[in-house]
C-alpha positions as CSV (number, residue, x, y, z in Angstrom):
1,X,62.6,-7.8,27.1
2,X,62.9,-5.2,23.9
3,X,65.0,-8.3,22.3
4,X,62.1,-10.7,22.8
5,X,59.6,-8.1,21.4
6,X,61.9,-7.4,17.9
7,X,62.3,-11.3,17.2
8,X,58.6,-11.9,17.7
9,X,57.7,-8.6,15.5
10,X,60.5,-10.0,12.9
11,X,59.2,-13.4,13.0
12,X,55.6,-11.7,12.3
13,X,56.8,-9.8,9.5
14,X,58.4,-13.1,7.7
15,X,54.9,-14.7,8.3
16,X,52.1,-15.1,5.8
17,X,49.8,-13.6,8.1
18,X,49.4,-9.7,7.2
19,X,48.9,-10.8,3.5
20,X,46.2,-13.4,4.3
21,X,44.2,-11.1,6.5
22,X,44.7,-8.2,3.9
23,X,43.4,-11.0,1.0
24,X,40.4,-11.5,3.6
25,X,39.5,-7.8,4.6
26,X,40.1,-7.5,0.1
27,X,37.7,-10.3,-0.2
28,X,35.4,-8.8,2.5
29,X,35.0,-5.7,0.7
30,X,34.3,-7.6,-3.0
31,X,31.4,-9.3,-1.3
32,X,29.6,-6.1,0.4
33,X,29.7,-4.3,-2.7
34,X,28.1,-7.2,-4.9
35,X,25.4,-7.7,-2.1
36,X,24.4,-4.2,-2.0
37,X,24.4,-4.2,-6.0
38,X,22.0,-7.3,-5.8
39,X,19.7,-5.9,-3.0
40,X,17.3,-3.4,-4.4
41,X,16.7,-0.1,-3.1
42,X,14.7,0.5,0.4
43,X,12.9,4.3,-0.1
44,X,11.9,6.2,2.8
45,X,8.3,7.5,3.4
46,X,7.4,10.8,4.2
47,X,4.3,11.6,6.3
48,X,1.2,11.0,4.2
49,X,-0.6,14.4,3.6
50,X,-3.3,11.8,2.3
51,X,-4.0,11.1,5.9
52,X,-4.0,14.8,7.3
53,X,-7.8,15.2,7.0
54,X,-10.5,12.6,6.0
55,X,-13.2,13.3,3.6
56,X,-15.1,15.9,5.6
57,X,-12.0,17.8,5.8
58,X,-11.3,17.3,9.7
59,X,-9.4,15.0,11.7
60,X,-10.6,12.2,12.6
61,X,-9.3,10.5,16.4
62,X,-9.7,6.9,16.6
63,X,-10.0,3.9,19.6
64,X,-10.7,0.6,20.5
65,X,-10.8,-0.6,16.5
66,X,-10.6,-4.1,15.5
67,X,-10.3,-6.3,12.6
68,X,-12.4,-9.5,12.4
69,X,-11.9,-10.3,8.6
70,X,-9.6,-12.6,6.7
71,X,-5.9,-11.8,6.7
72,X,-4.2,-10.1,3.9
73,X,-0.9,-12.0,2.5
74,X,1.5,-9.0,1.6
75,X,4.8,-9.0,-0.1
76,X,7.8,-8.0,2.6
77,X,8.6,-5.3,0.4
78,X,6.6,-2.8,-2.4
79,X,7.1,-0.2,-4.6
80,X,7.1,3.2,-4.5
81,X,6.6,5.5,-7.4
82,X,6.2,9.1,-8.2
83,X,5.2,11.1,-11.7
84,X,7.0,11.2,-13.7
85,X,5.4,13.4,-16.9
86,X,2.3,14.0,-17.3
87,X,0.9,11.5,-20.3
88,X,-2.8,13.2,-20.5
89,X,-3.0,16.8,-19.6
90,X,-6.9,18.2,-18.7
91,X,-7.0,20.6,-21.8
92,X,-5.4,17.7,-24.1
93,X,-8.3,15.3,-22.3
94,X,-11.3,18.1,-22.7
95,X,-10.0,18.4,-26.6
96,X,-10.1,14.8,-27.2
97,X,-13.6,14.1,-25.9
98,X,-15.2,17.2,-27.5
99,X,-13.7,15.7,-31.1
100,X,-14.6,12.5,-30.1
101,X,-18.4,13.0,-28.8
102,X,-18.8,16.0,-31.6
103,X,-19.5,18.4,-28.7
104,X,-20.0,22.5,-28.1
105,X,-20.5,24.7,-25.9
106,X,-23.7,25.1,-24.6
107,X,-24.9,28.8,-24.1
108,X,-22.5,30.9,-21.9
109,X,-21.7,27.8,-20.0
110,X,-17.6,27.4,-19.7
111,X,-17.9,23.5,-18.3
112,X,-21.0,22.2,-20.4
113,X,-20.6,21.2,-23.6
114,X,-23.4,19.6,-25.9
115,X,-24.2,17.3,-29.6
116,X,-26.6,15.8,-30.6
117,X,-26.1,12.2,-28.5
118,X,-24.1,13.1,-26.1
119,X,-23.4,16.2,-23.4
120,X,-20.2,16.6,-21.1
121,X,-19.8,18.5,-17.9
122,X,-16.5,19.5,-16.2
123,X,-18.0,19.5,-12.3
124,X,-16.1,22.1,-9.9
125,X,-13.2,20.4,-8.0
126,X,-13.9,19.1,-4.7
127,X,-11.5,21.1,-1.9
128,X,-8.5,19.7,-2.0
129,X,-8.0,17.9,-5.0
130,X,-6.5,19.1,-7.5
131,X,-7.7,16.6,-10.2
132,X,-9.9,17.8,-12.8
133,X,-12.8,15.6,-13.6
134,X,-15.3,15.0,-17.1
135,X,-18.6,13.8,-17.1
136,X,-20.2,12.2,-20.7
137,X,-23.6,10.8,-20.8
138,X,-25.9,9.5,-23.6
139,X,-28.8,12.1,-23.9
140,X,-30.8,9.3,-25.1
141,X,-30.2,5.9,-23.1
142,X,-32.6,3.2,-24.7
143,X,-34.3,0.7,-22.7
144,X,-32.5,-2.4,-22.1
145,X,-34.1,-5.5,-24.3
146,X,-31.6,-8.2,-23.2
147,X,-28.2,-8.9,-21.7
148,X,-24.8,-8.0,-23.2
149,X,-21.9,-10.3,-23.2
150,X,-19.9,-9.3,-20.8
151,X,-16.0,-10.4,-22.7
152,X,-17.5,-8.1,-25.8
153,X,-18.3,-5.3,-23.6
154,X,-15.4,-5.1,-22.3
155,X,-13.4,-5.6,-25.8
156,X,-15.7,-2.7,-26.4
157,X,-14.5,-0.7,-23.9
158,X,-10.6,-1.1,-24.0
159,X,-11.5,0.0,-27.4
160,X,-13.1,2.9,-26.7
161,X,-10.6,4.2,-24.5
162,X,-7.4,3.3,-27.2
163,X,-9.9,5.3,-29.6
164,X,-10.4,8.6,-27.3
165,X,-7.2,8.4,-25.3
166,X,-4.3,6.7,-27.9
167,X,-1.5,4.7,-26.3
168,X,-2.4,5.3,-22.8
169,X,-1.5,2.0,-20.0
170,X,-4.5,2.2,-18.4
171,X,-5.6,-1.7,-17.5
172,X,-9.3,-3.0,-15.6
173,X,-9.3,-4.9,-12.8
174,X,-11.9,-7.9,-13.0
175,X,-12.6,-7.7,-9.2
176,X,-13.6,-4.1,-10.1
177,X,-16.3,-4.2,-12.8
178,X,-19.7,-3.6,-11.8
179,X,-22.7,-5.2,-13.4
180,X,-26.1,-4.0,-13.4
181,X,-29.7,-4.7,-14.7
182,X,-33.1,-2.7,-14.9
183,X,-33.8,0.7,-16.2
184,X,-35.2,3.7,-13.8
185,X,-33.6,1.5,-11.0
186,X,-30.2,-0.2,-11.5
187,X,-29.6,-3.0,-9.2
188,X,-26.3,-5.6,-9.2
189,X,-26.4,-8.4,-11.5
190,X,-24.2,-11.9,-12.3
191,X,-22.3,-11.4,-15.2
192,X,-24.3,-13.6,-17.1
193,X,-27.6,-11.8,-16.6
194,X,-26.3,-8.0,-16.9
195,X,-28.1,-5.5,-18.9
196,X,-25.3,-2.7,-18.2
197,X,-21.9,-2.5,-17.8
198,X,-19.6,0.1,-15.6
199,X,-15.7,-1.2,-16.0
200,X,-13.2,0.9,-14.3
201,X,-9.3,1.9,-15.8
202,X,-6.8,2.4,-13.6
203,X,-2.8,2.6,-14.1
204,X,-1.9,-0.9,-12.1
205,X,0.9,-2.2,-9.6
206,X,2.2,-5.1,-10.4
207,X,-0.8,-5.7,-12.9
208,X,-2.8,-5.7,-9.5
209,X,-2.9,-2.5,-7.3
210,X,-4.9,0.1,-8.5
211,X,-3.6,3.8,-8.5
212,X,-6.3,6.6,-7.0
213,X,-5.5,10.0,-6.2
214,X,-5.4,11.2,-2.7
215,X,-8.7,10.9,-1.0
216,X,-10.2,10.5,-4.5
217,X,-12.7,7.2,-4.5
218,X,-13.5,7.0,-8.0
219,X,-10.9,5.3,-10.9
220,X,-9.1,7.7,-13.4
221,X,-11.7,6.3,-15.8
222,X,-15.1,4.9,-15.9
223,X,-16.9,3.8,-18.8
224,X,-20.6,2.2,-18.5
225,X,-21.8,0.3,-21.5
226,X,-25.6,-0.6,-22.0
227,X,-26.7,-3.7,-24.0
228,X,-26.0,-2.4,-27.3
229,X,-22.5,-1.9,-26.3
230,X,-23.0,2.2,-26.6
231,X,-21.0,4.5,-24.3
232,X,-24.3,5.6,-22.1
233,X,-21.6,7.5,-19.4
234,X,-17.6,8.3,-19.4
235,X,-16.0,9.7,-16.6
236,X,-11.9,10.7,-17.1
237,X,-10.1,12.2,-14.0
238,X,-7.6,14.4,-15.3
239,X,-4.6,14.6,-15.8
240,X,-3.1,11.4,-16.2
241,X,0.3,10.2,-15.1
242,X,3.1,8.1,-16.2
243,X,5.3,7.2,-13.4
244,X,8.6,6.1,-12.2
245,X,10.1,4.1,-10.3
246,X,11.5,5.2,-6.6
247,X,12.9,1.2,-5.6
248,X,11.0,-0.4,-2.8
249,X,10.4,0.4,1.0
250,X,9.4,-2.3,3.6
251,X,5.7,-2.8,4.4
252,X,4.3,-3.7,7.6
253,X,2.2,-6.1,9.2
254,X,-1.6,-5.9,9.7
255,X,-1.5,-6.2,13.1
256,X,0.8,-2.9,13.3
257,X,-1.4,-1.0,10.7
258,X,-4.6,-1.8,12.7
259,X,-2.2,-0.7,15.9
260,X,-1.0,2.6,13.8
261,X,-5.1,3.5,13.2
262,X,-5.5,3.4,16.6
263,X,-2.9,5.0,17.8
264,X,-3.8,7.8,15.4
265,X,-0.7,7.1,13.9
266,X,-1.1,8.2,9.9
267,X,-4.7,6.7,9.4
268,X,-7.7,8.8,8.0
269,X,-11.8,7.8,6.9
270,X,-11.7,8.0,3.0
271,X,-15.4,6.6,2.7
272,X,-18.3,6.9,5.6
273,X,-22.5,6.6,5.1
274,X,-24.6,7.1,7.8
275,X,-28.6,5.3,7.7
276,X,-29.6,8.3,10.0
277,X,-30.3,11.8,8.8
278,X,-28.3,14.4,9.7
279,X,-25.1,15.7,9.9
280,X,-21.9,13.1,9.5
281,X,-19.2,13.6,12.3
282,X,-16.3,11.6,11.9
283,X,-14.1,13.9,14.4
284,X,-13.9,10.9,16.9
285,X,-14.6,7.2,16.5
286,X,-15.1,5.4,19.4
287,X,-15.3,2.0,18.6
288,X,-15.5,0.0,15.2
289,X,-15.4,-3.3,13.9
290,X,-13.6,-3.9,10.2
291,X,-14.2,-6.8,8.6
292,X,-12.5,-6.7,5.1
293,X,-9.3,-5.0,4.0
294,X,-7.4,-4.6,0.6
295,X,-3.9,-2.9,-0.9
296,X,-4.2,-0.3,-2.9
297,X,-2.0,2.7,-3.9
298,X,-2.5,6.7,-3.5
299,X,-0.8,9.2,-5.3
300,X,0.3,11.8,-2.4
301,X,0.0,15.4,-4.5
302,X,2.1,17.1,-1.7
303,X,4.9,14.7,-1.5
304,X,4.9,13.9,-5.1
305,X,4.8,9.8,-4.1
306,X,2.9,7.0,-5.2
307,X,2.7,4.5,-2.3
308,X,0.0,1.4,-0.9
309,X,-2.3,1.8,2.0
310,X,-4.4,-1.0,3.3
311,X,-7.8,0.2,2.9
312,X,-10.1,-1.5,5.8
313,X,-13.8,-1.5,5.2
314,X,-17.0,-2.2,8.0
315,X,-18.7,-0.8,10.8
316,X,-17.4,2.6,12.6
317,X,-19.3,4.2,16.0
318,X,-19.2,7.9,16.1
319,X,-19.1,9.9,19.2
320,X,-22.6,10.2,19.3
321,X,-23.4,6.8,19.2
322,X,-24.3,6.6,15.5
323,X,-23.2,3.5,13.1
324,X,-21.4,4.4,10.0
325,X,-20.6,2.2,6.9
326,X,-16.8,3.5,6.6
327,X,-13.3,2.9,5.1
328,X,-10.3,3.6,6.6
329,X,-6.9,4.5,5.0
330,X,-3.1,3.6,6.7
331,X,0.1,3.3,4.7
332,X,1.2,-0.3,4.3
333,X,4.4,0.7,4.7
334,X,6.7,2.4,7.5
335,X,6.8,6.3,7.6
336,X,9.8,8.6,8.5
337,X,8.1,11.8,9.2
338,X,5.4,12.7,11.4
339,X,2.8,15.8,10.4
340,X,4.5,18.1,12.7
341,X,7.6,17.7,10.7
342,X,6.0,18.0,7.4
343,X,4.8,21.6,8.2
344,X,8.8,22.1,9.4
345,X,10.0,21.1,6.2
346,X,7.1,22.3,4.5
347,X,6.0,19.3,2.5
């Protein structure tokens, strides 16, 4: 038996067969190594802190939600991105616009500054956000006597900004722009019969997702333009970020976003109005109907990470029975950590 097993082990060892499966297991190894070269990056999340509290501060608990609108087409995988320097600081914005507008002090006052067209205000920072925010309006808005052309305005604008803020990568979004008409009462407008102007900046995604800052609603910058193309009101959210790249993560379906929301699973109100007076409660929704829902992208101050969220829009019932015209925030992509973890790792 031992002389059967050292001819077949001899025979073996004569054979071409260890250097053929050493060429494959070689040729194996070759091929992994390009694919993972080739395949970008997947980035995990952590837990939002974006959707810790909603905009009146508490938590809100969510059930029996549904989405009756269109669905979204959404690219397997996004981006992620976090800040990388800061490209406008707020002293370096506040400097600028007081050149710019020809502005002073007014008084005592530390956050009101004054000229002789225009004033600025620096409002106090909302809880929780850590973004510092200017206010310029025309003391002297004429009444409108015509329409503007709306592909001048904006020209107008873009230049504007490139004027105040020089080589910044701010970019509109078409889908954005709001036009108005009348005077003591501004009401929308078409394009074509628009007497004002309000065209929002944003850093952009993929020259389509807009970046906003945590729970923060309004773009980095607004500027509204009356019919003789003046600046009548400016508004710069400060400071202003360039970014880098983090490579991608996976996103996830609309289906399991609506099922994360809820589940309570990373989902908080960013927007709510209520037709009835009184307090708003958003602590528990008991039932809600969304009908429209869009991608857009949050900077998370905490976690230091820019990432999208689907942003569903429509009809919320409170608790107490009352309607509310709401949006509701969820990543658009999977998460890693849940809140109790963040506070263990102290994100």
């Amino acid at each position: 038996m031992n002389d059967l097993l050292q001819i077949i082990r001899h025979r073996f060892q004569q054979s071409r067969w260890p250097k053929i499966l050493f060429l494959l297991a070689s040729v194996g190894v070759i091929i992994s190594t390009i694919i993972n070269l080739m395949t970008p990056p997947s980035t995990d999340l952590p837990q939002s802190s974006i959707t810790m509290h909603n905009i009146t501060n508490t938590n809100t608990s969510f059930q029996n939600i549904r989405y009756s609108g269109e669905k979204l087409p959404i690219e397997p995988e996004l981006p992620l991105f976090s800040p990388d320097q800061i490209k406008f600081s707020t002293t370096a914005v506040k400097e600028k616009l007081l050149s710019y507008f020809s502005l002073k002090a007014y008084e005592d006052k530390n956050n009101v500054w004054v000229g002789s067209n225009y004033s600025m205000l620096q409002p106090d920072s909302r809880d929780g956000n850590s973004q510092e925010k200017f206010v310029v309006n025309y003391l002297n808005i004429p009444e409108p006597q015509g329409n503007l052309n709306t592909e001048m305005a904006l020209q107008r604008a873009e230049n504007y900004l490139k004027e105040i803020l020089p080589d910044n990568h701010l970019q509109t979004l078409p889908i954005k722009i709001k036009y108005l008409r009348g005077f003591y009462h501004l009401e929308p407008a078409s394009p074509s019969a628009a007497q004002w102007v309000e065209i929002p900046f944003y850093p952009l995604i993929n020259e389509k997702y807009a970046i906003y800052t945590q729970l923060e609603n309004e773009p980095p910058v607004s500027i509204k333009l009356n019919h003789k193309y003046e600046i009548v009101r400016l508004t710069i959210n400060t400071p202003l970020y360039e970014y880098k790249s983090l490579g991608n993560s996976e996103t996830i379906s609309l289906e399991q976003a609506l099922a994360n929301i809820n589940n309570n699973i990373n989902a908080t109100i960013v927007s709510a109005y209520q037709e009835q007076h009184g307090e708003l409660n958003l602590d528990k929704i008991v039932s809600g109907n969304l009908d429209h829902v869009s991608i857009e992208y949050r900077l998370d101050n905490i976690n230091q990470i820019v990432y999208p969220f689907y942003k569903f829009s429509g009809l919320l019932i409170n608790e107490q029975g009352i309607e509310l015209q709401a949006q509701v925030l969820t990543p658009a992509i999977k998460d890693t950590l849940r809140p109790e973890e963040l506070k263990q790792n102290n994100l």
